[in-house]
C-alpha positions in Angstrom: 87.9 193.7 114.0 86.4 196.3 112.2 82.9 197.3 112.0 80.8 195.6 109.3 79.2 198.1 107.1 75.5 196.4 106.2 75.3 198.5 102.8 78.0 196.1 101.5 75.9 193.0 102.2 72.7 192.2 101.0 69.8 191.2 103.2 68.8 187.4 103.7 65.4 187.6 101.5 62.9 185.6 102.6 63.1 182.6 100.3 66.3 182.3 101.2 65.8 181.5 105.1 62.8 179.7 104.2 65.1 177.1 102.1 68.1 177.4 104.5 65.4 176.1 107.5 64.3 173.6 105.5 68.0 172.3 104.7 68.6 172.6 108.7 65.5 170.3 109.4 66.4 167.6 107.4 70.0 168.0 109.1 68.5 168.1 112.1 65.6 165.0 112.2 68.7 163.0 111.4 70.7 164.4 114.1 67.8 163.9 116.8 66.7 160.4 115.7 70.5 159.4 116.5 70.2 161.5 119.8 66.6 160.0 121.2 68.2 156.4 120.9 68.8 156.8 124.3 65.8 158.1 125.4 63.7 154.9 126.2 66.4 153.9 128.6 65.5 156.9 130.6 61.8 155.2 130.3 62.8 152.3 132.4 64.4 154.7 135.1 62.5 157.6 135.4 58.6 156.2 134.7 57.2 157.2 138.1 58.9 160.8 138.2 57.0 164.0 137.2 59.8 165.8 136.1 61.1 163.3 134.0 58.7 164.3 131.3 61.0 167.7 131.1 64.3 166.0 130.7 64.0 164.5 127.3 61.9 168.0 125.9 65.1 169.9 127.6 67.9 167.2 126.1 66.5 167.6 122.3 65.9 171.3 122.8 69.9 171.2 123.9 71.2 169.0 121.3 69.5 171.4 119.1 71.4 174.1 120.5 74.5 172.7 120.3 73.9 172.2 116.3 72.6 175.7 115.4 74.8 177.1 117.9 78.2 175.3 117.2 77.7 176.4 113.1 77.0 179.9 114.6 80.0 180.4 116.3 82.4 178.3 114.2 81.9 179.7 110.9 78.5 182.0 110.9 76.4 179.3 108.9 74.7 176.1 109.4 74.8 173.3 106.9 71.3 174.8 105.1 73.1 178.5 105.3 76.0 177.6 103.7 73.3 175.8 100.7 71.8 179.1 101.1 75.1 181.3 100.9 73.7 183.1 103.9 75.7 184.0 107.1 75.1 185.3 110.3 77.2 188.4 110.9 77.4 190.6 114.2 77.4 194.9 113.2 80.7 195.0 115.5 82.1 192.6 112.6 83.2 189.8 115.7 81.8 186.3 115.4 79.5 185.5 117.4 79.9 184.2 120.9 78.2 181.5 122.3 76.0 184.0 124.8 74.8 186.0 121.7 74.1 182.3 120.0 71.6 180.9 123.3 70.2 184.6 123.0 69.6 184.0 118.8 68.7 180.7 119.5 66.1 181.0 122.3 64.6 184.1 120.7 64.1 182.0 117.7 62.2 179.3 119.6 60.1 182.1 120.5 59.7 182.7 116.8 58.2 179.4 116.1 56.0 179.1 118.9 54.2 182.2 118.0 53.3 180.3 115.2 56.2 181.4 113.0 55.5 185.3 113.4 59.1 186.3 114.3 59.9 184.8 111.3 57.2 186.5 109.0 58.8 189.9 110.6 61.9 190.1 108.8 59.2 190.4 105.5 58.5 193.7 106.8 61.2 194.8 109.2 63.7 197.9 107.1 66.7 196.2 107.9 64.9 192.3 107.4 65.6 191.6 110.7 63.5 188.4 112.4 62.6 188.8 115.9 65.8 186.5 117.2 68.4 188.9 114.6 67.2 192.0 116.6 67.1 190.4 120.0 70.5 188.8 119.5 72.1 191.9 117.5 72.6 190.0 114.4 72.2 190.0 110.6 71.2 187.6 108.5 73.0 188.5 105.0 73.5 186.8 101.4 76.5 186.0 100.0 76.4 186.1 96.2 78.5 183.4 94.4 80.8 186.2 93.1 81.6 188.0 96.5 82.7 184.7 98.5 86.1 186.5 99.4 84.9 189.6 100.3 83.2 188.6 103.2 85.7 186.8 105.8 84.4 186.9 109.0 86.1 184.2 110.9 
């Protein structure tokens, strides 16, 4: 593919990813409710075992993953993206690949536990890039209601 010229594409405001989070969190306290039913079963096996107190942290942390990252890679948007009209685009103008996802998405976990600061970065940054879109080498862009067509990276 062709390289993705950013000028054409406006910059995901911050509103906008605020409200396309939110969407994703109600997505995604459904989607780990159904996922944790299994998790008192692990109780009844595990209660004497140290480590066992990282599995279930590490299993939600992965199904969470898989969510994010899946939308990523399939399609460049998440349920609360595609509310949003937002997309994730790479400047190379390729998808993104699942490597470049775990990078996006474990940059963006260091986002939130810095108390949100990677997130409060893109208010600032020139090219309103959070932490995770720089470490990752993506873009975060908006797709107004009248340009759906003319941007069809699949």
């Amino acid at each position: 593919m062709n390289e993705v010229n950013l000028a054409d594409y406006p910059a995901a405001g911050f509103g906008r990813r605020l409200g396309a989070i939110f969407y994703d969190l109600i997505v995604l306290l459904g989607i780990l409710l159904i996922a944790g039913l299994p998790l008192p079963l692990l109780d009844s096996f595990t209660s004497d075992m140290r480590w066992a107190a990282f599995i279930k942290p590490t299993y939600l942390l992965g199904v969470i993953f898989l969510y994010l990252g899946g939308f990523w890679v399939y399609g460049g948007q998440t349920v609360g993206m595609k509310a949003w009209r937002l997309r994730i685009i790479c400047q190379n103008g390729q998808p993104l690949s699942w490597k470049r996802a775990l990078t996006r998405y474990l940059s963006a976990c260091v986002s939130v536990a810095s108390c949100g600061l990677g997130f409060i970065w893109a208010v600032f940054d020139s090219k309103k890039q959070a932490w995770h879109d720089r470490l990752s080498g993506t873009y975060l862009v908006w797709r107004p209601s009248s340009d759906k067509q003319k941007l069809d990276i699949s």
